[in-house]
C-alpha positions as CSV (number, residue, x, y, z in Angstrom):
1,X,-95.4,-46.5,96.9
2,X,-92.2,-44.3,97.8
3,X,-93.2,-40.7,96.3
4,X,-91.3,-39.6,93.4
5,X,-89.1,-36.7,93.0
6,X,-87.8,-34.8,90.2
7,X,-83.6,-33.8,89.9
8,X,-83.0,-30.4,90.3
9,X,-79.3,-30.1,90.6
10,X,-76.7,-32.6,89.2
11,X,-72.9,-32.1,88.6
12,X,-70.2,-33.5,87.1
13,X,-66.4,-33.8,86.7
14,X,-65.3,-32.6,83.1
15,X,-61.7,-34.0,83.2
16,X,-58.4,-33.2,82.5
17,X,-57.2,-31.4,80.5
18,X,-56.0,-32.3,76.8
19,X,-54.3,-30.3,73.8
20,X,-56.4,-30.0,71.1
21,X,-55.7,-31.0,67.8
22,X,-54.8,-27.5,66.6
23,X,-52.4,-27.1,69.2
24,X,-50.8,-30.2,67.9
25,X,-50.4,-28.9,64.5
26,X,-48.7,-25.5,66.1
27,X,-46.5,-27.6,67.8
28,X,-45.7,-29.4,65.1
29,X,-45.2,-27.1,62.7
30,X,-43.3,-24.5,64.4
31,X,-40.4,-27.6,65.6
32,X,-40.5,-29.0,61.7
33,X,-40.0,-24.8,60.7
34,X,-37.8,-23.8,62.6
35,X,-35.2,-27.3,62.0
36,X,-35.9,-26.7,57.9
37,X,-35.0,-23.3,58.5
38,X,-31.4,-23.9,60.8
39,X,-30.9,-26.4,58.0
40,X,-31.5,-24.9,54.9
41,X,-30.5,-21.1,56.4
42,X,-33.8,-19.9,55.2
43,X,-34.4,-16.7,57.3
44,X,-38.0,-15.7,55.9
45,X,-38.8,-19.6,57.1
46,X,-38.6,-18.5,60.3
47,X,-40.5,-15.8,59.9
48,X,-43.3,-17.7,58.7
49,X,-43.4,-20.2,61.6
50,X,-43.1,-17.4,64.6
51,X,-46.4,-16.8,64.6
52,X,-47.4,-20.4,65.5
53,X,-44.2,-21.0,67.9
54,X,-45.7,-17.9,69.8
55,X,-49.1,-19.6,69.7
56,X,-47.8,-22.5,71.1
57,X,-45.8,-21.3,73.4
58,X,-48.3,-19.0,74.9
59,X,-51.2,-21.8,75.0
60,X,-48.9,-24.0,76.6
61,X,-47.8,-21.6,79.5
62,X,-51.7,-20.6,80.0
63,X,-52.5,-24.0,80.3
64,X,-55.3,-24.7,83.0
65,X,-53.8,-26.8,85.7
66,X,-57.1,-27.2,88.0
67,X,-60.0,-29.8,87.1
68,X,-63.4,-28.3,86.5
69,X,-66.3,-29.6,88.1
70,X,-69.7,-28.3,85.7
71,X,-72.7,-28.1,87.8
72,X,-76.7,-27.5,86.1
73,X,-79.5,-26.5,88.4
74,X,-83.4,-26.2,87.1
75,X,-85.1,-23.3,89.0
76,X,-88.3,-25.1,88.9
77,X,-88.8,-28.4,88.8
78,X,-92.8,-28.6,89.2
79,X,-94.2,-26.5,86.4
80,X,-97.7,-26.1,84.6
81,X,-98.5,-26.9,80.7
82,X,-96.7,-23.9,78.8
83,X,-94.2,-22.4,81.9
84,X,-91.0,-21.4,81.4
85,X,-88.6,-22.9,84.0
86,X,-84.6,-21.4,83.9
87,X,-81.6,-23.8,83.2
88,X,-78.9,-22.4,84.9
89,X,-74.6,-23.8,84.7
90,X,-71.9,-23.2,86.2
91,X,-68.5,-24.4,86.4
92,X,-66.5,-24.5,89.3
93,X,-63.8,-22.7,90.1
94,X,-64.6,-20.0,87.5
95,X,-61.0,-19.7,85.8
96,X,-59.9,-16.6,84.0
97,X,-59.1,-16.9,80.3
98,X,-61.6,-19.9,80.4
99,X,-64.0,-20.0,77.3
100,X,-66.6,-22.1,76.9
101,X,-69.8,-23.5,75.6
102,X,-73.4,-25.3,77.2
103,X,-75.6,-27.2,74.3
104,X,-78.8,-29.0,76.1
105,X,-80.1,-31.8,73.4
106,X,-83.4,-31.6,72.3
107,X,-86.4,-33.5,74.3
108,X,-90.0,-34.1,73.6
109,X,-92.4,-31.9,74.8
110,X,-89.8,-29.2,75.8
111,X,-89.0,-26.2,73.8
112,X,-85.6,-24.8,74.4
113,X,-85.1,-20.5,74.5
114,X,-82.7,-19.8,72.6
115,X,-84.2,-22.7,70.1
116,X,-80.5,-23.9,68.9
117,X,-80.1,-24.8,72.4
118,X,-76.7,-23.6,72.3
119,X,-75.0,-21.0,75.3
120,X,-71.9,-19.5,76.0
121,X,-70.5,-19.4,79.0
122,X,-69.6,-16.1,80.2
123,X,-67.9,-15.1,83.6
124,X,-68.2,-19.1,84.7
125,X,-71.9,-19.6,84.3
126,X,-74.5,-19.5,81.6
127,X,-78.7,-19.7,81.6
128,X,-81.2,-20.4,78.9
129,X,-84.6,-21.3,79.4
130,X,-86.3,-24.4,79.1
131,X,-91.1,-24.2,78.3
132,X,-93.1,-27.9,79.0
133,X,-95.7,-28.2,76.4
134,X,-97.2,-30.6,77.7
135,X,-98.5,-32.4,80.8
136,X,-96.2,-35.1,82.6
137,X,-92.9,-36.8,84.0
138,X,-90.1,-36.3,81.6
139,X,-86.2,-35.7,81.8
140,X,-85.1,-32.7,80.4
141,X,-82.9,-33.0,77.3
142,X,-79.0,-34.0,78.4
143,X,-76.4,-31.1,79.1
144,X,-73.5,-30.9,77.6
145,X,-70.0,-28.5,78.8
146,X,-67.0,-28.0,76.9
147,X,-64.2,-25.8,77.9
148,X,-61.3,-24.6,76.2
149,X,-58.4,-22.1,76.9
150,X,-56.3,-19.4,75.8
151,X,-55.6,-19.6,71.8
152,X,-58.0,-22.9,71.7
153,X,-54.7,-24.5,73.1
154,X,-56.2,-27.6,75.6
155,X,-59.8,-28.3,76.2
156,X,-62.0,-30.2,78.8
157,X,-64.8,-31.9,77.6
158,X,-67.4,-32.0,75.9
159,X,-69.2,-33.9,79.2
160,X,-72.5,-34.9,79.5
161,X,-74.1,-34.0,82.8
162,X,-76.3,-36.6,84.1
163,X,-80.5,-36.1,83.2
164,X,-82.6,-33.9,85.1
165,X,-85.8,-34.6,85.7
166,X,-89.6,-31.9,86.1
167,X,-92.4,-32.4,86.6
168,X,-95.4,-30.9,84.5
169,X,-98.6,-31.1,86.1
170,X,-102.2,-30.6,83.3
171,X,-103.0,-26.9,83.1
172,X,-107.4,-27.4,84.5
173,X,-109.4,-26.7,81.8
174,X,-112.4,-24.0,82.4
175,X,-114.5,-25.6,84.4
176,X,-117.6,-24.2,86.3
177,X,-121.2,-25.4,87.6
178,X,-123.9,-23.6,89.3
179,X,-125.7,-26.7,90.4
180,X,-125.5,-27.9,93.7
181,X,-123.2,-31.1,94.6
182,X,-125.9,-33.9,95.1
183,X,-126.0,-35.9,98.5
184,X,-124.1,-33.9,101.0
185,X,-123.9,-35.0,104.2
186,X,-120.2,-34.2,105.6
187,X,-119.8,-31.1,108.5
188,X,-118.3,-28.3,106.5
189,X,-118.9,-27.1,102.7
190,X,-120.9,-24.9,100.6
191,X,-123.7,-27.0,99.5
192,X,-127.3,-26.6,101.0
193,X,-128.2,-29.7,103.6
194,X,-132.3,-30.8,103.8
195,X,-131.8,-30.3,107.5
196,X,-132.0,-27.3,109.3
197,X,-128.6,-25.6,110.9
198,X,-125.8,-23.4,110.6
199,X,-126.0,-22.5,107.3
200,X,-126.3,-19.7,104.9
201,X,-129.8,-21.1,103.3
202,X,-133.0,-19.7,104.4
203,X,-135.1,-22.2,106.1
204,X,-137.7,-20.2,107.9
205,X,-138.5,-18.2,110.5
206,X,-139.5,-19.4,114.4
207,X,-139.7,-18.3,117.4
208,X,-137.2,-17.7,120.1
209,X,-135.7,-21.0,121.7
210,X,-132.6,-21.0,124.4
211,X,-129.3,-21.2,122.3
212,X,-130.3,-19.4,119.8
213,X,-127.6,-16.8,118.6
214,X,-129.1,-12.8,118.7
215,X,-127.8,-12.3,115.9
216,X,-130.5,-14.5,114.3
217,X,-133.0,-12.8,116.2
218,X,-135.8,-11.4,113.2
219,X,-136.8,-8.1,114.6
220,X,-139.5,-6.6,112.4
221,X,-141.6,-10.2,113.4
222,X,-140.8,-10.0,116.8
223,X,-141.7,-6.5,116.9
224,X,-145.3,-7.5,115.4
225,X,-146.1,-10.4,117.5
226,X,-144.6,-9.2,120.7
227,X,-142.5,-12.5,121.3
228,X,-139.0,-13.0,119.8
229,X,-138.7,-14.7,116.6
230,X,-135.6,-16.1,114.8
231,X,-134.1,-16.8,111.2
232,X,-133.5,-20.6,110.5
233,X,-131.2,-21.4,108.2
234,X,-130.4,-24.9,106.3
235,X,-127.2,-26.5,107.3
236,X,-124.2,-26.2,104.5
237,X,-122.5,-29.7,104.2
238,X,-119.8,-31.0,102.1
239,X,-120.5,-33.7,99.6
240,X,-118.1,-36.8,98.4
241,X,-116.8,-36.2,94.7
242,X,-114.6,-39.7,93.0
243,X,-113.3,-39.1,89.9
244,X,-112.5,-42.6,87.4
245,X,-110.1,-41.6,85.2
246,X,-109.7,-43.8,82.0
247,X,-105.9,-44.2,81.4
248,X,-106.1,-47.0,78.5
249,X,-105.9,-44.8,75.3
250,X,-104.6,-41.5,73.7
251,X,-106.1,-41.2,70.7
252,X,-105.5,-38.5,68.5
253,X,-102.5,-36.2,67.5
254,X,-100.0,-35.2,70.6
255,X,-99.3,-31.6,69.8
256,X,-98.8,-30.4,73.4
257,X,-100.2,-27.1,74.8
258,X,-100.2,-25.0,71.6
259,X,-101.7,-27.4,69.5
260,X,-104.8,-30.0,69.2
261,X,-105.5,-31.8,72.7
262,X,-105.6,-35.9,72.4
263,X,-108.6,-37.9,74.4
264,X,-106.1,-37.9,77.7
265,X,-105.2,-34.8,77.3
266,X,-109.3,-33.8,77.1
267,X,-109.5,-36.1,80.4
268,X,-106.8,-34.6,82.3
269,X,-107.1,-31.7,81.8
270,X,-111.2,-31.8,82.5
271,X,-110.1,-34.1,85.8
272,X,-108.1,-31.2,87.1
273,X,-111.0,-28.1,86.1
274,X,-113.5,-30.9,88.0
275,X,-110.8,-31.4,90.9
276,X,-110.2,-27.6,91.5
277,X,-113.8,-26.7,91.6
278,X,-115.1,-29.2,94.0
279,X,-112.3,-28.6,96.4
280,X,-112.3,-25.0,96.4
281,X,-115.8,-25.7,97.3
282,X,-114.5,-27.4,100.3
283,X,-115.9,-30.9,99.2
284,X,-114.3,-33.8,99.8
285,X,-112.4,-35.6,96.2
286,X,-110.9,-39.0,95.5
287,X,-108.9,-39.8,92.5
288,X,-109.1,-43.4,90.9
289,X,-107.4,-44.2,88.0
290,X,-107.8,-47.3,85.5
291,X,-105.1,-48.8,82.8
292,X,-102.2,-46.8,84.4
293,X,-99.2,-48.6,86.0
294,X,-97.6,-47.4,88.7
295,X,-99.6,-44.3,89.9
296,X,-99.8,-43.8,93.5
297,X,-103.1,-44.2,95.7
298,X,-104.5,-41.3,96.5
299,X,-107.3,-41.4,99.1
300,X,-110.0,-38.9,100.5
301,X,-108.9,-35.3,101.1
302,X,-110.4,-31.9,100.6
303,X,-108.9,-28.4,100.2
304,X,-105.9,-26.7,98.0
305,X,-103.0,-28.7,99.6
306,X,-105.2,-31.8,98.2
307,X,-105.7,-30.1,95.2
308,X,-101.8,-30.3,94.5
309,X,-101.7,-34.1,94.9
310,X,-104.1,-34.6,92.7
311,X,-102.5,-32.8,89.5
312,X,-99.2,-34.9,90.8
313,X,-101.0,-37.9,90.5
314,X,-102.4,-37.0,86.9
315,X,-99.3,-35.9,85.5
316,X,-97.7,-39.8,86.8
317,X,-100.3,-41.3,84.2
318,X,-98.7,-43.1,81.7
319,X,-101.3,-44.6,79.1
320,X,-102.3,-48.0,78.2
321,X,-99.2,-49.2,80.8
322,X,-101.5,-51.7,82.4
323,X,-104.1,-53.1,79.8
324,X,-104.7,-56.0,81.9
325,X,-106.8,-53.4,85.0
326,X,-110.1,-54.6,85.1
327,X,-111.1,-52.0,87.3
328,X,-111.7,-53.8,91.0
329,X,-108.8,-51.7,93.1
330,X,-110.2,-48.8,91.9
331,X,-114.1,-49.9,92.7
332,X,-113.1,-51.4,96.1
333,X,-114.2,-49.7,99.4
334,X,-115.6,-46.9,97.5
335,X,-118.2,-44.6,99.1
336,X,-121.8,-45.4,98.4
337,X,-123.3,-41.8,98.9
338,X,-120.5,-40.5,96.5
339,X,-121.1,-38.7,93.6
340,X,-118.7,-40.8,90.7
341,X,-117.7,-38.9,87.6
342,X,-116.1,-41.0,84.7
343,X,-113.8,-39.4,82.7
344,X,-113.6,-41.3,79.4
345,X,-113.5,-40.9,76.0
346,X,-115.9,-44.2,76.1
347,X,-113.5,-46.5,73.7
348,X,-112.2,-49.3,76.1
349,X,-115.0,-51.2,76.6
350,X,-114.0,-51.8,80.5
351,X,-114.8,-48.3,81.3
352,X,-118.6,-49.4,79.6
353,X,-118.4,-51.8,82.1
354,X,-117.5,-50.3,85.0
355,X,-120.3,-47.3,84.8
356,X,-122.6,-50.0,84.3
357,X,-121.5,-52.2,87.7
358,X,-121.3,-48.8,89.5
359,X,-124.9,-48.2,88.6
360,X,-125.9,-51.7,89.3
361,X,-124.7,-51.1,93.4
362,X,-126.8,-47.7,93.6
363,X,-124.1,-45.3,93.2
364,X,-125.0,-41.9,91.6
365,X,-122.7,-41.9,88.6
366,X,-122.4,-39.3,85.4
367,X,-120.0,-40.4,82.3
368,X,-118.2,-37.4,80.9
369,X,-117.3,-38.3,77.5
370,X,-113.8,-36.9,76.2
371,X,-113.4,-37.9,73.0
372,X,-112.0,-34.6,71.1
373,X,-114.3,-34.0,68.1
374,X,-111.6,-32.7,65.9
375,X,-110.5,-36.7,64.8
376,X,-113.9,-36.8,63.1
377,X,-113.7,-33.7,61.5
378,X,-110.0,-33.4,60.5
379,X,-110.3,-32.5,56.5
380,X,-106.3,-33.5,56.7
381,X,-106.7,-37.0,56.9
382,X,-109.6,-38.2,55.4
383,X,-109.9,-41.5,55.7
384,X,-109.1,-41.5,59.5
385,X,-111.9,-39.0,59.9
386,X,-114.3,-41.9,58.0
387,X,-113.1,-44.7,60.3
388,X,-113.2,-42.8,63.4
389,X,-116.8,-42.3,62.3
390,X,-117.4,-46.0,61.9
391,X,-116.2,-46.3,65.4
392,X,-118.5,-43.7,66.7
393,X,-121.2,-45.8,65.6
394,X,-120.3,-48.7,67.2
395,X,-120.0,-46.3,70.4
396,X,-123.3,-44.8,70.2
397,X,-125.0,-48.2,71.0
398,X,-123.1,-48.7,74.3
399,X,-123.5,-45.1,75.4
400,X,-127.4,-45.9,74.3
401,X,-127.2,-48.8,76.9
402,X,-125.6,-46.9,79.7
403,X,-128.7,-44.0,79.1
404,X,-131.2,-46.8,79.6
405,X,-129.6,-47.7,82.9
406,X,-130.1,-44.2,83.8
407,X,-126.5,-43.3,83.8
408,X,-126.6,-40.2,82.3
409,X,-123.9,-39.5,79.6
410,X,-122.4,-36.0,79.0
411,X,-119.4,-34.7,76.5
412,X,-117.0,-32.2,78.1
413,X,-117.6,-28.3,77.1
414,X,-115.9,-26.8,79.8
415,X,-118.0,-24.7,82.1
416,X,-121.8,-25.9,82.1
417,X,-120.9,-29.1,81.3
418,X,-122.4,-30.8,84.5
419,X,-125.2,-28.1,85.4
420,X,-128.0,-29.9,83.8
421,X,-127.1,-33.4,85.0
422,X,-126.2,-32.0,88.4
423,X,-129.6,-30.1,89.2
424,X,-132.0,-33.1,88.0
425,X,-129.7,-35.4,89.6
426,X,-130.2,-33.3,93.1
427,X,-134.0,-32.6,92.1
428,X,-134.5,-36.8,91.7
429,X,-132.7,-37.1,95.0
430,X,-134.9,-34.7,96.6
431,X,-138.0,-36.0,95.0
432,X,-140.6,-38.8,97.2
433,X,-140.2,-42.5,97.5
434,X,-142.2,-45.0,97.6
435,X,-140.9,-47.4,100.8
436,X,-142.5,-50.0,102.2
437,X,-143.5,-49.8,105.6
């Protein structure tokens, strides 16, 4: 899929130029003045009327004779939930005894600064600033230029500039866990291997074989037994992290960055804490999304560079675009060491389904629930809150069946949220088997 790419700059011509209506009327006037005046000898007639023939005859030799070209330019195109990006026009060429005005129209999710949305231009270019409240790929609201000259006598415009286009990516929620990543087995990371190596684990202490660095060399041992002895360590390792995103609802009230978050908003946001801790741990990440239309692939990849194209990719979700997903792209050729996270909210009954197939091949799996408790306990709306609870019940039997499987089921709290599930997942991985021999 071709990557997609937000306008920064458009332009525009604004025109001719074209009297205005109140030049018109100067005209006018003054000509039918100055004739009623000659014809009835009325001398104080024609001192009424010089003050628009003077008008008029000034706005007419200061009329503009060179088309304007208007020209807006975003200074950041790529923000985060709550930046302030600046809006800056110009008009080209800047001509003297030019005034003029920039409105930008209002657009969801984007507050304007000042909030009337309305600018002068001064000295040929004017700014205002533009804040994303929330998370996504929007067009900013449609710039408009009108120009006028000396005495209001012609204008040009008012012309829309063509739509530009930012992206928003989710500001990560805060997100940390203590517990190791269960089933590492890559070459580089920061989680402790069962296997003795280059590490930074204490393993044990040996003696002396060829290879072995001197720095490693344990000298108060060595000085007791007489022989050199050495500090083993356990090999660090990087684990395999997927992350299901469920992309069929938002449910709840969308009130952007300042306000209360809706269950995709819980998910994304809690994706991109998960995303930027793992990597930063140098582990390796994939991102799979379900009920989304048109959201590019993204594949294995570790590191802050990788971090990036996965908050591009969650701010392309648009929900419920693609109810008919029944989850098999994002299941195929999917690692069976991995350690699969489920980010839903647990009310599409696919996403039941899909932790419960996952489980069924062996995978380790953990369902975060992000369903935001404030649509049970809004006192607003009363009657949502009691059918919302209804629902809930319904819910509670299939998260009772996907406990029984031994998928365990945890709601999002930010940091701690996987420490529990994490460290008996790694102690029942570490544990004894029984194997047939």
């Amino acid at each position: 899929m071709p990557s997609w790419r937000p306008r920064q700059s458009v332009s525009r011509a604004l025109g001719g130029w074209e009297p205005t209506a109140a030049h018109q009327r100067a005209i006018i006037l003054a000509a039918a003045g100055a004739i009623a005046a000659v014809l009835g000898r009325r001398a104080d007639l024609l001192v009424i009327i010089t003050p628009l023939a003077v008008a008029a005859a000034w706005g007419q030799l200061a009329r503009p004779r060179r088309e304007v070209t208007g020209t807006a330019r975003l200074g950041d195109t790529t923000l985060r939930e709550g930046a302030v990006s600046g809006l800056h026009v110009t008009i080209e060429p800047a001509l003297d005894d030019v005034h003029g005005v920039v409105t930008v129209a209002q657009a969801p999710w984007v507050d304007r600064k000042p909030s009337s949305g309305i600018v002068p231009l001064e000295d040929g270019g004017a700014s205002l600033g533009l804040r994303s409240t929330r998370w996504g790929r929007r067009r900013v609201g449609t710039v408009s230029i009108a120009l006028a000259s000396t005495w209001g006598a012609f204008r040009a415009g008012p012309v829309d500039l063509p739509d530009l286009e930012t992206a928003t990516l989710p500001l990560p929620a805060a997100f940390d866990a203590k517990a190791p990543t269960p089933h590492p087995r890559g070459i580089v990371g920061l989680n402790r291997s069962s296997r003795p190596g280059s590490g930074s684990e204490f393993s044990s202490i040996r003696p002396f074989h060829p290879g072995d660095r001197l720095r490693r060399i344990h000298w108060p041992v060595s000085t007791r037994t007489g022989a050199l002895h050495v500090t083993s360590t356990f090999t660090d390792e990087d684990a395999h992290v997927v992350l299901l995103v469920d992309c069929f609802s938002d449910v709840g009230p969308r009130e952007g960055i300042d306000g209360r978050p809706t269950s995709l908003d819980v998910t994304v946001r809690a994706a991109g804490a998960i995303s930027e801790h793992f990597l930063r741990s140098n582990d390796r990440l994939t991102l799979r999304t379900v009920g989304a239309a048109e959201v590019p692939t993204l594949g294995v990849g570790s590191g802050t560079n990788h971090l990036r194209r996965v908050l591009d990719t969650l701010a392309a979700i648009s929900p419920a675009t693609d109810r008919r997903d029944t989850g098999e792209f994002a299941l195929r050729g999917m690692d069976p060491m991995a350690l699969c996270l489920v980010l839903s909210p647990l009310i599409e009954p696919t996403m039941v389904g899909l932790a419960h197939r996952l489980a069924a091949r062996g995978m380790t799996v953990v369902v975060v629930d992000t369903f935001p408790e404030h649509l049970v306990t809004d006192r607003t709306n009363v009657y949502q809150s009691l059918a919302w609870r209804i629902r809930l019940l319904s819910r509670d039997a299939e998260v009772h069946s996907l406990r029984l499987r031994g998928v365990p089921v945890v709601p999002w709290r930010g940091p701690g949220s996987l420490d529990l599930v994490l460290r008996d997942i790694a102690r029942r991985a570490s544990a004894p088997r029984v194997t047939r021999r």
